[in-house]
C-alpha positions as a LaTeX table, in Angstrom:
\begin{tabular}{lrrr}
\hline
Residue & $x$ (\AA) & $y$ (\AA) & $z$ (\AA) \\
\hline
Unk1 & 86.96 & 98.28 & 79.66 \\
Unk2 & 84.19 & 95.86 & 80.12 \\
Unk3 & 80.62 & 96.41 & 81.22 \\
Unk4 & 78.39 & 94.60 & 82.83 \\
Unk5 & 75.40 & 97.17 & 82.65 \\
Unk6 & 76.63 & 100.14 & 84.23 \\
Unk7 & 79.56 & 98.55 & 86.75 \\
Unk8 & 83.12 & 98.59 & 84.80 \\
Unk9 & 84.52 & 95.20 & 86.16 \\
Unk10 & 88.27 & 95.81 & 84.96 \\
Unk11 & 88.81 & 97.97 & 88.37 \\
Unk12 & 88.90 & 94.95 & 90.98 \\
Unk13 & 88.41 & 91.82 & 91.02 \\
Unk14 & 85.19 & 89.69 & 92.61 \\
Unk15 & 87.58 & 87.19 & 94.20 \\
Unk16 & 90.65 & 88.64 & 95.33 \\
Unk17 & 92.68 & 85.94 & 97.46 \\
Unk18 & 95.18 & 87.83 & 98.85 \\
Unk19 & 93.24 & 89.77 & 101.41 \\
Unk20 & 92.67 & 86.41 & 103.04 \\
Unk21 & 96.16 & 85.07 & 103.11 \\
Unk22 & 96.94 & 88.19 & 104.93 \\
Unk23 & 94.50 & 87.78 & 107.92 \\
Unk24 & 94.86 & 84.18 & 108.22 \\
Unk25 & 98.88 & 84.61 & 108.20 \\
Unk26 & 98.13 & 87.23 & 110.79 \\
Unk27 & 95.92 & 85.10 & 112.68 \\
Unk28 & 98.36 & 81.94 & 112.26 \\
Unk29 & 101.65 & 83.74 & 112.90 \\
Unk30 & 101.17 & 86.97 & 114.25 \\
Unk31 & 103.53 & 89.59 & 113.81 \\
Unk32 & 106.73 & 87.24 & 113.11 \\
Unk33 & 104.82 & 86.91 & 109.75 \\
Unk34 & 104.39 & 90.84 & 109.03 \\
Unk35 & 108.08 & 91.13 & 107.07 \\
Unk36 & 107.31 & 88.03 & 104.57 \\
Unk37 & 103.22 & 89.62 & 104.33 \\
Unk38 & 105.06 & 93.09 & 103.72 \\
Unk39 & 107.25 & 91.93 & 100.95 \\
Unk40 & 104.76 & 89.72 & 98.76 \\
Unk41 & 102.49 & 92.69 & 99.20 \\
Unk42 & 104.84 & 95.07 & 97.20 \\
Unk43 & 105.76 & 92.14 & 94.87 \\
Unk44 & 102.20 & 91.99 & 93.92 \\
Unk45 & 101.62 & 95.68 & 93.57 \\
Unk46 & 105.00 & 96.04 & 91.33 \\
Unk47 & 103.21 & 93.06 & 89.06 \\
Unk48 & 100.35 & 94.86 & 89.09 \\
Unk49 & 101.88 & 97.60 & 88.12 \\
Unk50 & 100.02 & 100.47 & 90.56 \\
Unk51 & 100.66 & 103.78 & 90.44 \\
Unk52 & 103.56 & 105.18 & 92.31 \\
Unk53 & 101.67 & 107.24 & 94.61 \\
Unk54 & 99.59 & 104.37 & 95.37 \\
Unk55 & 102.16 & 101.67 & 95.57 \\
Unk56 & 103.14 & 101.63 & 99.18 \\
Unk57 & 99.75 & 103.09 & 100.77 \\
Unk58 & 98.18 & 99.74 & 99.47 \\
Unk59 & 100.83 & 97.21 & 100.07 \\
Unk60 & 100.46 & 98.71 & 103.52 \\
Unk61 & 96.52 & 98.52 & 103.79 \\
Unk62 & 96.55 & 95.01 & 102.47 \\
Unk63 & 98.93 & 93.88 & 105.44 \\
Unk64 & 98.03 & 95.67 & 108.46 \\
Unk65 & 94.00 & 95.82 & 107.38 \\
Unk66 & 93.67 & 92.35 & 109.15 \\
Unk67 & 95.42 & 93.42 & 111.49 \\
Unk68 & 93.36 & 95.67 & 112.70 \\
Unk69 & 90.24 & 93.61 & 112.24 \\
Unk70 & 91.42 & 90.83 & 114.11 \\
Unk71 & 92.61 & 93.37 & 116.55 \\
Unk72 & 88.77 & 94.47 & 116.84 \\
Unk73 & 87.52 & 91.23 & 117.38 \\
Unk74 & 90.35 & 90.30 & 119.83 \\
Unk75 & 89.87 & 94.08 & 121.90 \\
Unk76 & 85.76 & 93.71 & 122.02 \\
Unk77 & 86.09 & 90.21 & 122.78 \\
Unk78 & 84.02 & 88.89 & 119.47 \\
Unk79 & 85.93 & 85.64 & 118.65 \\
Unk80 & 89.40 & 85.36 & 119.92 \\
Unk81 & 90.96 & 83.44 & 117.16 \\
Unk82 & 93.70 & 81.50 & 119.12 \\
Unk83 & 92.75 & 78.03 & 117.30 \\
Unk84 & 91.76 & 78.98 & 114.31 \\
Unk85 & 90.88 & 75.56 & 113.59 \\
Unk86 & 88.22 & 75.12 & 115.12 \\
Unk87 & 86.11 & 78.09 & 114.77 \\
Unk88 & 82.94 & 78.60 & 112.90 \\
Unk89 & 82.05 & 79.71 & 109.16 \\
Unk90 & 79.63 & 82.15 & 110.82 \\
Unk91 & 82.87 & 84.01 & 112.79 \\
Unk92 & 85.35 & 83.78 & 109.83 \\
Unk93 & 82.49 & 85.40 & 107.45 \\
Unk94 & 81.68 & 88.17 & 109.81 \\
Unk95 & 85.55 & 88.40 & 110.20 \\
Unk96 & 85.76 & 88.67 & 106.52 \\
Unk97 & 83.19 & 91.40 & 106.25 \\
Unk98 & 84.80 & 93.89 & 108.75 \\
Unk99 & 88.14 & 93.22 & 107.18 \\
Unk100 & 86.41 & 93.97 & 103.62 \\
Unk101 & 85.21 & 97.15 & 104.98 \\
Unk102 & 88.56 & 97.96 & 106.70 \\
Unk103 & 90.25 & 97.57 & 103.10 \\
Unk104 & 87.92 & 98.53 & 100.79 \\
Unk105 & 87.10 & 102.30 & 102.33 \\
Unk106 & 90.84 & 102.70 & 102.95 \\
Unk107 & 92.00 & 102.04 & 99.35 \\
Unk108 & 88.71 & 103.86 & 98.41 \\
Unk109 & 90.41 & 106.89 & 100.81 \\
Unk110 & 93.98 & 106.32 & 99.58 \\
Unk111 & 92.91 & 106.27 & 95.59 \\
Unk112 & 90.96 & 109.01 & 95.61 \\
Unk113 & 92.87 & 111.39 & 98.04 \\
Unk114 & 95.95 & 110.61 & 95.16 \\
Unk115 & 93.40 & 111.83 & 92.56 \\
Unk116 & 93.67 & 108.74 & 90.92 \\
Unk117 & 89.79 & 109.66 & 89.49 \\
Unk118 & 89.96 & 107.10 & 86.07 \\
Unk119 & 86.91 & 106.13 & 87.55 \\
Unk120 & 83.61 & 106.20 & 90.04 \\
Unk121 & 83.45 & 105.57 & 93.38 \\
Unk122 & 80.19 & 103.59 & 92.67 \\
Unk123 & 82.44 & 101.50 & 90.67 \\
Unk124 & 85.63 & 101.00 & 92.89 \\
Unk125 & 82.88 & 100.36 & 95.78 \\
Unk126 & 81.01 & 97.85 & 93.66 \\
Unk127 & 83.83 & 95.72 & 92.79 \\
Unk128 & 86.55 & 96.07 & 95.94 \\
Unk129 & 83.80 & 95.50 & 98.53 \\
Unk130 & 82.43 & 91.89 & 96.78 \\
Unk131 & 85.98 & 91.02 & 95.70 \\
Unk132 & 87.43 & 91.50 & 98.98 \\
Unk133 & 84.57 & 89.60 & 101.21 \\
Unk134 & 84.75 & 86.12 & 98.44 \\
Unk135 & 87.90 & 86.42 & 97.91 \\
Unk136 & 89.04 & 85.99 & 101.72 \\
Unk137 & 86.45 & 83.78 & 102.50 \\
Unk138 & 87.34 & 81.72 & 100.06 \\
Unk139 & 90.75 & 81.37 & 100.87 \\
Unk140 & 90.40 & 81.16 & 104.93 \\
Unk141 & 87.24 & 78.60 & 104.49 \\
Unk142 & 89.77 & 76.73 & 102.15 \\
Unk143 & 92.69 & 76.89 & 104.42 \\
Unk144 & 90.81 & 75.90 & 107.49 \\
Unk145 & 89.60 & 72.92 & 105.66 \\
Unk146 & 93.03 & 72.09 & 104.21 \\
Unk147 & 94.63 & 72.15 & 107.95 \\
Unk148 & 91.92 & 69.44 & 108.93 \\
Unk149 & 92.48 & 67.04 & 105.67 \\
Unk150 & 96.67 & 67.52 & 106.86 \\
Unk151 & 96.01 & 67.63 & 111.22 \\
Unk152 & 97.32 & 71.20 & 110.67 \\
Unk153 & 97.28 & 73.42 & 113.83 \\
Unk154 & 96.87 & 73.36 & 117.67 \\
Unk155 & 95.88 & 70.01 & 119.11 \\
\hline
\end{tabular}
């Protein structure tokens, strides 16, 4: 395990991509795309090698999470995310945070409910939550400035 004072590091991960590609696939192709997000989700959790009684509860957090948070925005009429393209780092960030949130305290729910309890909550808190808000950030800030270097997206 490693230690950075008190926080044990080896339980996420402070950029975790994924969590982006799912909300901007969902955002992109809406639920055509759920069957292809489904399946790379359980790829990735059989390389990661979870737990069986966590395997499917967080291959299916990881997709529908941004569902729902889009859904949110969409339903209270925040940002409506129809040309993704063109909207601001200000509305992808905030979208980033609520979709953190939405993932982190449901895998927080779903590992500790399994009495997975290897470790603290402080800990799975610490490193999910920051992982989870860079990591998708990263990736949609990334892929919104790819589709403008390739004319990607609605005209």
């Amino acid at each position: 395990m490693e230690l950075i004072g008190e926080i044990d590091i080896s339980i996420g991960s402070y950029l975790y991509l994924p969590l982006g590609a799912y909300a901007f696939c969902w955002v992109l192709f809406g639920k055509q795309g759920l069957p292809g997000q489904l399946l790379i989700s359980l790829l990735m959790a059989l390389y990661w090698e979870l737990d069986s009684k966590i395997l499917i509860q967080f291959s299916l957090i990881n997709v529908f999470g941004p569902v729902v948070a889009v859904s949110i925005f969409r339903v209270l009429e925040v940002y409506k995310f129809k040309d993704f393209k063109s909207e601001t780092s200000i509305a992808i960030l905030f979208l980033c945070i609520v979709l953190a949130l939405l993932n982190t305290l449901s895998k927080f729910l779903v590992y500790f409910m399994t009495e997975n309890q290897t470790t603290s909550a402080f800990d799975f808190l610490a490193t999910y939550l920051p992982g989870d808000i860079i990591g998708s950030f990263v990736f949609i800030i990334f892929a919104k400035f790819m589709m403008k270097i390739f004319h990607l997206g609605s005209q």
